[in-house]
C-alpha positions as CSV (number, residue, x, y, z in Angstrom):
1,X,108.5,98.9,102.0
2,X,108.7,101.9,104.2
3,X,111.2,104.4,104.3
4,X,112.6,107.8,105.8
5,X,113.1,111.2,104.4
6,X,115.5,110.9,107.2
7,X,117.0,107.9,105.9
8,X,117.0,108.7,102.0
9,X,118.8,111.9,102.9
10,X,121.6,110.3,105.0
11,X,122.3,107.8,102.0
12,X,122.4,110.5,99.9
13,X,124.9,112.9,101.5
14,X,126.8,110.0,101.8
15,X,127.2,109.7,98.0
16,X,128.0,113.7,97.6
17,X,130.2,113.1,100.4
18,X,128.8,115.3,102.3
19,X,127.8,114.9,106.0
20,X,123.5,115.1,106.6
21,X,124.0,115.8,110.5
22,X,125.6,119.4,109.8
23,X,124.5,121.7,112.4
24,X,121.6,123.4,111.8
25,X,121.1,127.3,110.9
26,X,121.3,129.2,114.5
27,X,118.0,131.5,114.5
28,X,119.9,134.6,114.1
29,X,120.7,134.0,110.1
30,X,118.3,133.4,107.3
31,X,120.9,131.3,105.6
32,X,120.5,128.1,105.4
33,X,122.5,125.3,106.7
34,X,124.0,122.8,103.8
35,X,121.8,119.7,105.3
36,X,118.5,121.5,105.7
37,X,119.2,123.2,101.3
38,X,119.9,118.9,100.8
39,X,116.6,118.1,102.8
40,X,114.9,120.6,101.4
41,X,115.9,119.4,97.3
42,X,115.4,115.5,98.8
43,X,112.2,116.4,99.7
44,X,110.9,118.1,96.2
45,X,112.8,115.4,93.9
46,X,111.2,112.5,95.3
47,X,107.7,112.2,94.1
48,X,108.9,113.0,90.8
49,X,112.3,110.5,91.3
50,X,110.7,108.1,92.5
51,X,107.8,108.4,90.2
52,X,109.6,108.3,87.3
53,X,111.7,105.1,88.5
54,X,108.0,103.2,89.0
55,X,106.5,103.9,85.8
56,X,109.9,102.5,84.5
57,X,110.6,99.3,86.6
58,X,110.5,95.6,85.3
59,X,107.2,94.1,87.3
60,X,109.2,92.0,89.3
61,X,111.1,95.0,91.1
62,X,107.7,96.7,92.4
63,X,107.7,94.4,94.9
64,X,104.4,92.9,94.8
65,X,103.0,97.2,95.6
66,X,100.2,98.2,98.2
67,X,97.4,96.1,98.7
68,X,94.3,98.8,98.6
69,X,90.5,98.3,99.4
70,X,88.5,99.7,96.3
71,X,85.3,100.3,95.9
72,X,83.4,99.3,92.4
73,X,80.4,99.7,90.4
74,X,79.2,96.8,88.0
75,X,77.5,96.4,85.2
76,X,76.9,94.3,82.3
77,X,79.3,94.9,79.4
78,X,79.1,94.8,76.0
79,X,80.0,90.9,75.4
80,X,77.8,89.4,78.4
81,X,80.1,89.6,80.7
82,X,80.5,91.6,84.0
83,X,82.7,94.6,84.3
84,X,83.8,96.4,87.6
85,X,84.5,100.0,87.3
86,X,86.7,100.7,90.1
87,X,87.9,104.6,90.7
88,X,91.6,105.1,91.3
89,X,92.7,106.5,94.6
90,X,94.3,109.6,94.7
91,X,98.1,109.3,94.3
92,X,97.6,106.3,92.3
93,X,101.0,106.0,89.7
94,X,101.0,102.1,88.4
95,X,98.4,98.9,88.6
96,X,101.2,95.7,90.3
97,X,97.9,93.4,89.7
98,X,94.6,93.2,90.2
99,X,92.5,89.5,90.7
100,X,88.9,89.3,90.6
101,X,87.3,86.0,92.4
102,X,86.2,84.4,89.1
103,X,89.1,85.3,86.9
104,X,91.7,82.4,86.1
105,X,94.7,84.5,86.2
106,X,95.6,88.1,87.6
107,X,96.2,91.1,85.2
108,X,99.3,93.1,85.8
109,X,98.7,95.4,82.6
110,X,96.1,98.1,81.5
111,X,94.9,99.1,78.1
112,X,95.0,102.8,77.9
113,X,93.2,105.1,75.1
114,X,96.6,105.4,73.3
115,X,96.8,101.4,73.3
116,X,95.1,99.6,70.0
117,X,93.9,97.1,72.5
118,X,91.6,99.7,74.5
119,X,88.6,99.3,72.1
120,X,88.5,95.7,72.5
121,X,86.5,96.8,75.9
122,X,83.4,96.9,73.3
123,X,83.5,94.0,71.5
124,X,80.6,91.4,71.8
125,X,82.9,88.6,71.8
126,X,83.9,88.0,75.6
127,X,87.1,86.3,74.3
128,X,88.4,89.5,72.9
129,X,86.9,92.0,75.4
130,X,87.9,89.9,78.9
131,X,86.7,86.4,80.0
132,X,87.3,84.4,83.5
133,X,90.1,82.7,81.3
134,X,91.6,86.2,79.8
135,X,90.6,89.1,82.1
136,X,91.4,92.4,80.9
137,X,91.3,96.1,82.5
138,X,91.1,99.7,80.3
139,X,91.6,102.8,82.1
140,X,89.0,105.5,81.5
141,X,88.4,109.4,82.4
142,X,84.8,110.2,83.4
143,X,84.4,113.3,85.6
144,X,86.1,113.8,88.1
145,X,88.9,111.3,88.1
146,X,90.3,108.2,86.3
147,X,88.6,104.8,86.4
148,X,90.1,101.7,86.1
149,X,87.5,99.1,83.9
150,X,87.9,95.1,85.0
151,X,86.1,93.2,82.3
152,X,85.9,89.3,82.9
153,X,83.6,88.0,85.7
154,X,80.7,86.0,85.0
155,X,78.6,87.1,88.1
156,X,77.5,90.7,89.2
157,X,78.7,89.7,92.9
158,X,82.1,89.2,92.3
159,X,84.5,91.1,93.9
160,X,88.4,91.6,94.0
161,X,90.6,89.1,95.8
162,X,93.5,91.7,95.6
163,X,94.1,94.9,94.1
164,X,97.4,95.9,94.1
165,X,99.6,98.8,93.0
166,X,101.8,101.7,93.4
167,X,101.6,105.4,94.6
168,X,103.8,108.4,93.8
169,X,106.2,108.4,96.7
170,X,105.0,111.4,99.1
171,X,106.1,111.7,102.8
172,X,103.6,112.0,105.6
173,X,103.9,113.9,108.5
174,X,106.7,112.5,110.0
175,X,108.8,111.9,106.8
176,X,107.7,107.9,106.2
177,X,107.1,107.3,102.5
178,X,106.3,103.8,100.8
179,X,108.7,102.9,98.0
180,X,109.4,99.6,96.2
181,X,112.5,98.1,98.2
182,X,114.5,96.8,94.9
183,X,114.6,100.3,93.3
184,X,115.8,102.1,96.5
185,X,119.2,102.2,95.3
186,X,118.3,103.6,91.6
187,X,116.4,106.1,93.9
188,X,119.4,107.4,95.8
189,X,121.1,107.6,92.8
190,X,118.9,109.3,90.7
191,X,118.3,112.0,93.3
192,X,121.9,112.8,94.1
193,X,122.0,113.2,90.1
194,X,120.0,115.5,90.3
195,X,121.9,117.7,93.3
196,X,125.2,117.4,91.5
């Protein structure tokens, strides 16, 4: 869901008791007014709030995440099978699921190189590795950027129904920032623990 810099501070003045619609600094003083010091501290402790909160959420609380267009290379892995190597995009922070057209079931988890399941990307059994039945997905550094290995299809042409996930929460240009809805309250919360 979208939200507001705009809105995010309101909520959380409203918590310190404090009032975000303070008049602002006249441009004869360098000081500050209170609500520009409490947009200015919103603004840094989101990405890594909100980040934090993400990483840390139940799956059910993201909110189903973005739905993103990827783009993938493919090539036959170790156990027969097809995998898709699909480079994260920038600002990527958690996988909400991922679906290939062949696969029986979505995978919501990654295997990461501090995970004993990550080698299981080179086994020769495609039971173990990832099969249409029990996909899998590893997450990999090469170059210049993480890559995200789906191992589980049994044709070279398939291709993701959905791929689904969560950003760090950064405002654009006019302060609009996409953040799970069922964590915005943990959100306001966090930050205005952080003010106090």
């Amino acid at each position: 869901m979208t939200f507001t810099l705009e809105r995010l501070l309101c909520d959380v003045c409203a918590l310190l008791g404090e009032s975000s619609l303070q008049p602002q600094s006249d441009g004869g003083t360098e000081i500050p007014a209170p609500g520009e010091i409490l947009g200015r501290m919103v603004t840094v402790l989101l990405p890594r709030v909100g980040s934090r909160l993400i990483r840390e959420a139940l799956p059910e609380q993201l909110c189903g995440g973005e739905t993103v267009e990827v783009q993938m290379h493919t090539k036959v892995a170790r156990c027969g099978l097809y995998s898709a190597d699909i480079p994260l995009p920038a600002g990527f922070l958690r996988l909400v699921s991922v679906r290939m057209g062949e696969w029986k079931r979505e995978v919501c988890r990654i295997f990461g190189p501090g995970d004993q399941e990550w080698s299981r990307q080179w086994s020769e059994e495609p039971g173990i590795a990832g099969c249409p039945q029990s996909p899998h997905a590893y997450l990999s550094h090469y170059g210049e950027g993480a890559v995200l290995r789906l191992i589980g299809s049994e044709e070279a042409g398939d291709s993701p129904l959905w791929f689904r996930c969560c950003f760090v929460p950064l405002p654009d240009e006019e302060g609009v920032f996409t953040f799970p809805a069922a964590l915005y309250g943990e959100l306001v919360e966090a930050i205005t623990a952080n003010i106090r």
